[in-house]
N, C-alpha and C positions, 0 to 999 in steps of 0.2 A: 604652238603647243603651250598649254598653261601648266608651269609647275605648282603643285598643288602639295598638301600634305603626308600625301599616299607616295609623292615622287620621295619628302625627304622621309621618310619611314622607310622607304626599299635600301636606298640610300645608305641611314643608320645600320638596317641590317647587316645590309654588303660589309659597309665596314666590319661591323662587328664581328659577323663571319671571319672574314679574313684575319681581327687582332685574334679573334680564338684558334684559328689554325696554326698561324702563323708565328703568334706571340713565345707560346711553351719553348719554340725553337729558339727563339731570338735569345729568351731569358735562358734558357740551356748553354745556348754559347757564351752568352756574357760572363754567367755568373757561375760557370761547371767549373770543376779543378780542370786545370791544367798540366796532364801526367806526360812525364815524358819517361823513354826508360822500358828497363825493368821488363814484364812481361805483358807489354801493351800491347805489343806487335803476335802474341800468339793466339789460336785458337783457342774458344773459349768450350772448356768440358767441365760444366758443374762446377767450377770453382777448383778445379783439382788442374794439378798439372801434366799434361797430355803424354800420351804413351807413344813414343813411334813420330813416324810423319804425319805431317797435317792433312796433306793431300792420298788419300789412298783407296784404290781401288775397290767396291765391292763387287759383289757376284750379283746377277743379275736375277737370281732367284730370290734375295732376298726382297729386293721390287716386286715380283710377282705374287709372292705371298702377301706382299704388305698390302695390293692393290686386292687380291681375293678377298684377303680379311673387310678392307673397307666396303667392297662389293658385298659382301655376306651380314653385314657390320649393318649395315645402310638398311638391305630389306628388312632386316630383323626388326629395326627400329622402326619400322610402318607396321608392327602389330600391336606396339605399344599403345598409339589410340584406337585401334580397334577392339581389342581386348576390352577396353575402357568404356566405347560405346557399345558392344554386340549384345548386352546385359537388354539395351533398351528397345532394340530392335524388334521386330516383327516379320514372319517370314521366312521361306528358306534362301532367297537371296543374298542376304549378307555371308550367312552359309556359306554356301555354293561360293562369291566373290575370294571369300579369306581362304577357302578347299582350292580354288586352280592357283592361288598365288603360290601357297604353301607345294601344290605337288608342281609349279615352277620352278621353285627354290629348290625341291628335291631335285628335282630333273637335271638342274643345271650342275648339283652337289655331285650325281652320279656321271654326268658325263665330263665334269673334271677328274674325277676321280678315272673314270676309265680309261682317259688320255694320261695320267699319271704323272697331272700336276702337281698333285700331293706328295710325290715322292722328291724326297731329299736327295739332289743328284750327288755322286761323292768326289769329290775331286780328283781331275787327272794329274797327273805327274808328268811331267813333259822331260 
């Protein structure tokens, strides 16, 4: 195998890759403060100092909504280029395409709804 110019160019790069990944780190550790102390060791809330324990339990409904919202979140934002292109279309296809998503999205709104995901369950008392 003949090393050629193409060998040290990959070469060059590799390195260089590696000092740009690598380097921010290095230069971080070197040359960061060094804090000891103080409120190093606690969770971090906006800058403000925390209320309560660090470690604490949520309710699992609040996961569920967070994952609906992104589900609902998500399709919503695939009409945004559409809306944008259906100006230039031709046809009732695009039509019809953007009409079964939207009565999906309905369909899916109504049958959480009927399962009474939406409802805010109230805490029990034990």
């Amino acid at each position: 195998m003949v090393f050629n110019w193409l060998h040290l160019a990959i070469i060059i790069f590799l390195v260089g890759a590696l000092l740009f990944a690598v380097g921010p780190l290095i230069l971080a550790t070197l040359l960061g403060p060094r804090a000891t102390g103080g409120d190093l060791h606690m969770p971090y809330e906006c800058g403000m100092r925390p209320q309560g324990p660090a470690w604490t339990k949520f309710g699992i409904t609040y996961y569920c909504y967070a994952l609906i919202f992104l589900a609902f979140d998500v399709d919503v934002l695939y009409l945004f280029p559409v809306s944008s292109v259906y100006a230039q279309t031709e046809g009732w296809l695009p039509f019809f395409k953007v009409f079964i998503f939207l009565l999906v999205l309905a369909a899916s709104i109504i049958y959480f709804w009927a399962k009474g995901v939406f409802t805010w369950p109230r805490r029990i008392k034990l």
